[in-house]
C-alpha positions in Angstrom: -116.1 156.3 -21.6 -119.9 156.1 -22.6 -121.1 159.8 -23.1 -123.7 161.5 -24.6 -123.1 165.1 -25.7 -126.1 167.8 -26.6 -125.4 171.2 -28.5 -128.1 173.5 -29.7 -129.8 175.1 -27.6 -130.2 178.6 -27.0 -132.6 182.0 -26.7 -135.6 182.2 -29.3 -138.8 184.2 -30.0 -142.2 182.5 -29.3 -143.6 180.9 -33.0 -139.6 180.3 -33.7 -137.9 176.9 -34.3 -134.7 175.8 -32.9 -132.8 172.1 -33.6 -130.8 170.5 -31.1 -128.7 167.7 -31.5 -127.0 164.9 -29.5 -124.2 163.0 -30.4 -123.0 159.3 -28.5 -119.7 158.1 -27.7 -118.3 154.6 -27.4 -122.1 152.9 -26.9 -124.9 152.4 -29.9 -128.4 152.8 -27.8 -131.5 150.5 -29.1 -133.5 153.9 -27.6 -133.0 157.0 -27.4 -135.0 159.9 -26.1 -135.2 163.6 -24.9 -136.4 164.6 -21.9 -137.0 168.3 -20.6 -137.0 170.3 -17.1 -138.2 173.3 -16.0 -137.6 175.0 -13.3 -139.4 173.6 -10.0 -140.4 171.0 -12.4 -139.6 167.5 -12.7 -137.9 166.1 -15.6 -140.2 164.9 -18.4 -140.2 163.3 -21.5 -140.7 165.0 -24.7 -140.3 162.6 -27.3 -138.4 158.9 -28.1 -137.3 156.9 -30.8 -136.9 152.9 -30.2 -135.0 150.1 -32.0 -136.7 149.9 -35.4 -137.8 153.5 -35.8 -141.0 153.7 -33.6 -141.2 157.2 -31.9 -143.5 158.4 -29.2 -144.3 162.1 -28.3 -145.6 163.7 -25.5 -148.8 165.4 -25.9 -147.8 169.3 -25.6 -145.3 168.7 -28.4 -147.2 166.6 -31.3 -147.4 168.0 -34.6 -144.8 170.8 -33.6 -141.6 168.6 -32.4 -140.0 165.8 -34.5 -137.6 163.2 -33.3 -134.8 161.2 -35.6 -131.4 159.8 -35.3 -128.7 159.1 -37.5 -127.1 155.7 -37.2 -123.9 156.6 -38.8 -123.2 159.5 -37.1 -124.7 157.7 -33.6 -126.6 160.7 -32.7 -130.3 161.5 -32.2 -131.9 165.3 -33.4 -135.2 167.2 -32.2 -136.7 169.2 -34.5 -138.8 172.1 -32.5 -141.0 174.2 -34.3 -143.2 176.7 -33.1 -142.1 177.2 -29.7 -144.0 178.2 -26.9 -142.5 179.7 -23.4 -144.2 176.4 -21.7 -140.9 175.1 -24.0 -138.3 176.4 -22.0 -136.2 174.1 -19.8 -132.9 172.1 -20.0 -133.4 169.4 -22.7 -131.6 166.2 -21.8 -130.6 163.6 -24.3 -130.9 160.3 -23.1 -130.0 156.7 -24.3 -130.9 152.8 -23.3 -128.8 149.8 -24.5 -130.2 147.0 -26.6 -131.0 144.7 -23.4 -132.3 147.8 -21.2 -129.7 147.5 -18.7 -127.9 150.6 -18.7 -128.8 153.8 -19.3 -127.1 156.9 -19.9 -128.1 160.7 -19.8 -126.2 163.9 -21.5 -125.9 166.9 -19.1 -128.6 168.8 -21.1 -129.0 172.3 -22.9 -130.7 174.8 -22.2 -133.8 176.1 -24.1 -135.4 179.5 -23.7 -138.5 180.6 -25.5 -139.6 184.5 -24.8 -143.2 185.7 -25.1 
């Protein structure tokens, strides 16, 4: 079973970092991605990494989140530093196979940033 497992998140202080992680089982992705919702919010992206290292970011989070993945271990990090409440939501890890057929979601964590 394809699955995609994120651990991590958690309660922190505005101007704090916090790292969560996301591990894959039984699939290598060619992309893989976080996305974030907030409540009454749709789900957006945050930042992705694609076959051959390229990463995109959404604009809130350049210069304070960093993306990166670990082949050998098949998992993908994100690096949040100085939080902001506008932060908080579930973050969902997310992963696309080589040919772009399938894609997969993890069933998110949850990130809370206090003022």
């Amino acid at each position: 079973q394809v699955k995609l497992v994120e651990s991590g998140g958690g309660l922190v202080q505005a101007g704090e970092s916090l790292n969560i992680s996301c591990k894959a089982y039984n699939r290598i992705f060619g992309t893989m991605a976080w996305y974030r919702q907030a409540a009454g919010n749709q789900r957006e992206l945050v930042a992705k990494m694609f076959n051959g290292g390229m990463t995109d970011y959404a604009d809130s989070v350049k210069g304070r989140f960093t993306i990166s993945r670990d082949g050998a271990k098949n998992a993908v990090y994100l690096y949040m530093n100085n939080l902001i409440p506008e932060d908080t939501g579930v973050y969902y890890c997310y992963g696309q196979t080589f040919n772009g057929r399938d894609e997969y979601w993890g069933q998110g964590t949850q990130v809370t940033v206090s003022s």
